[in-house]
C-alpha positions, 0 to 999 in steps of 0.5 A: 227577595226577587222581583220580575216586572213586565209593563204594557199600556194602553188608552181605554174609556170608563166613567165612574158609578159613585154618587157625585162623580163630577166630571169622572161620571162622563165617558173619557179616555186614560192612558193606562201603564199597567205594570205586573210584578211578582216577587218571591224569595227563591228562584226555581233550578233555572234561575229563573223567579217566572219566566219572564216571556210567559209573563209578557204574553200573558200581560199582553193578553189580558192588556189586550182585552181592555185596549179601547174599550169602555171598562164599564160594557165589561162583564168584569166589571158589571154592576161596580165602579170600574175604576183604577184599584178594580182594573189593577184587580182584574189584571192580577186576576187574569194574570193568574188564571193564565200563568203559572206562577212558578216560585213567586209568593207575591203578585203587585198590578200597578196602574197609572192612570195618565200621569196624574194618579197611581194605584197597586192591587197586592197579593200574595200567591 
């Protein structure tokens, strides 16, 4: 199995939506490591699982379009909880609708949120 891993990060704002959010349900800021990685059995006739520099485009993008702001004025995230498992969601979305995943079976979004929590959104592809 082959793993290609690309990261970026960046500071945005969210508060939580659930009941008793404590100190979650106020706007503040996260730093976020959000940090793709595909994986597959098999490379393609280059040797290549992706091509790592359309990857880093593609991440930068969709980084890009969270990179201060407020999750929750999003319409990606309208009407639910924004928090870290939805982001890692989002990002894996976006990724895919921007690449072509060449031989990878599996996509994994981690995103650590500052350095206290970490969550991993996995499919396959």
């Amino acid at each position: 199995m082959y793993s290609v891993s690309v990261s970026r990060a960046c500071i945005a704002q969210h508060y939580l939506t659930v009941p008793d959010p404590g100190p979650e349900g106020t706007l503040h800021s996260h730093r976020f490591d959000i940090e793709a990685s595909f994986h597959g059995p098999e490379l393609n006739e280059y040797g290549y699982l992706v091509d790592i520099d359309a990857v880093i485009a593609a991440l930068e993008a969709v980084v890009g379009e969270v990179r201060d702001r407020t999750l929750n004025d999003m319409s990606a995230f309208e009407g639910q909880n924004p928090s870290a498992e939805r982001l890692a969601k989002h990002v894996g979305d976006q990724l895919l609708d921007r690449l072509d995943p060449e031989t990878a079976t599996e996509l994994s979004v981690r995103v650590r949120e500052d350095e206290v929590a970490e969550v991993v959104h996995k499919r396959a592809i």
